[in-house]
C-alpha positions in Angstrom: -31.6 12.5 27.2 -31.2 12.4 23.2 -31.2 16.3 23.4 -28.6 16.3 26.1 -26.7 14.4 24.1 -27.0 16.1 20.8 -26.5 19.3 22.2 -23.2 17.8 24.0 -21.8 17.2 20.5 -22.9 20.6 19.0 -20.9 22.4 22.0 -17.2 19.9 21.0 -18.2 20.4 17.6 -18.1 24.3 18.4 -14.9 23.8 20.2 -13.2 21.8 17.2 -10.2 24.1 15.5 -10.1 24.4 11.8 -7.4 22.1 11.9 -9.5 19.7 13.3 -12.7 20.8 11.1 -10.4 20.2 7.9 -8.7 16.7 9.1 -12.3 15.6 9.5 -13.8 16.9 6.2 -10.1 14.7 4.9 -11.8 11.6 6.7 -15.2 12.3 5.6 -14.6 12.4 2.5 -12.1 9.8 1.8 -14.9 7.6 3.4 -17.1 8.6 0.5 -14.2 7.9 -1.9 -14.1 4.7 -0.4 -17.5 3.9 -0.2 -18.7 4.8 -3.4 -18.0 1.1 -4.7 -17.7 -2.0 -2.7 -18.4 -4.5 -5.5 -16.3 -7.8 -5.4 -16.3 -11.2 -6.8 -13.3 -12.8 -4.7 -11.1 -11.1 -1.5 -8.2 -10.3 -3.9 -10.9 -7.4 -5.1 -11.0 -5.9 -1.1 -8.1 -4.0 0.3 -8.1 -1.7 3.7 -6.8 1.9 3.0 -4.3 3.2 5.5 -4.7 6.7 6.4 -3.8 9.2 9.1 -1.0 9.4 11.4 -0.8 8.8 15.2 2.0 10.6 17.2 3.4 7.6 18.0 3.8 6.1 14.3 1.3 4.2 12.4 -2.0 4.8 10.8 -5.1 5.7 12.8 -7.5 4.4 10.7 -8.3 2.0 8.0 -11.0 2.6 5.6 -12.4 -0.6 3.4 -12.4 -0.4 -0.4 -13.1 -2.5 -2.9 -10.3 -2.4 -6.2 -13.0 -1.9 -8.7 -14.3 1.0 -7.0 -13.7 4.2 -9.8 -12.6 6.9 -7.2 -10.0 4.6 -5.7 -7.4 6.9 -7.3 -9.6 9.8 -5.4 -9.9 7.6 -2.0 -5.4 6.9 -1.7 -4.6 10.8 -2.9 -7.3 12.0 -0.1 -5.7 9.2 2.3 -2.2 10.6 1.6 -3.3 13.9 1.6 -4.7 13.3 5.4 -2.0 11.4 6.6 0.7 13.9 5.9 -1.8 16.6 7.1 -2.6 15.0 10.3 0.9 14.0 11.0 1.7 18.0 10.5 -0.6 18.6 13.1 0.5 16.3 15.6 4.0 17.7 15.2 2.8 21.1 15.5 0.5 20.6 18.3 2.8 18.2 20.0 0.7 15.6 20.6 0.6 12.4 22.3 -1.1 9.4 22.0 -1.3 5.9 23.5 1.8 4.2 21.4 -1.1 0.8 20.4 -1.4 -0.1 16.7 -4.0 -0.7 14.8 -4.2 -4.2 13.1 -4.7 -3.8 9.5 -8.1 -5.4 9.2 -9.1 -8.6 7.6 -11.2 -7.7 4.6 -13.6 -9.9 2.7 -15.8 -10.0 -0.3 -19.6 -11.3 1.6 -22.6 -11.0 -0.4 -20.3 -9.3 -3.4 -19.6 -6.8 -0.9 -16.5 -5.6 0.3 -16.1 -5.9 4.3 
């Protein structure tokens, strides 16, 4: 079953458009941006990037971060970078989504860890 479903992902993954190959390098790597520090002493020190852009308006993601991280400069111009790159795509590709929002999540320094 675990091979079935690997193999399932390889064949989208084949399917996946440059386009889409690049606006999920964007996310990947923003997440390592992100995630490269999550040190905190207080909330104040957590904050939720916005990034992407669903057809319908809004983000469609939020990535956690903490405000002493030393790539956060790295993390908001790759978040920028992917919004206005994914919301080019939409237009181009006319797509559609379902018009929800995301909720901008609650973060939280736990353990001295950002959340």
């Amino acid at each position: 079953m675990k091979l079935f479903i690997f193999s399932l992902l390889l064949s989208f993954s084949a399917l996946a458009t440059p386009e889409l190959a690049r606006l999920n390098t964007h996310v990947e790597i923003l997440k390592t941006y992100a995630s490269f520090d999550l040190s905190c002493s207080e909330d104040s020190d957590c904050l939720a990037l916005t990034a992407g852009h669903r057809p319908c308006g809004g983000p469609s993601l939020y990535v956690v971060t903490s405000k002493k991280n030393s790539f956060l400069s790295e993390a908001k111009r790759t978040a920028k970078i992917f919004t206005q790159e994914q919301k080019a795509y939409n237009i181009a590709n006319n797509r559609i989504s379902h018009c929800g929002m995301l909720s901008v999540p609650r973060v939280v320094c736990e353990a001295k860890l950002c959340k």
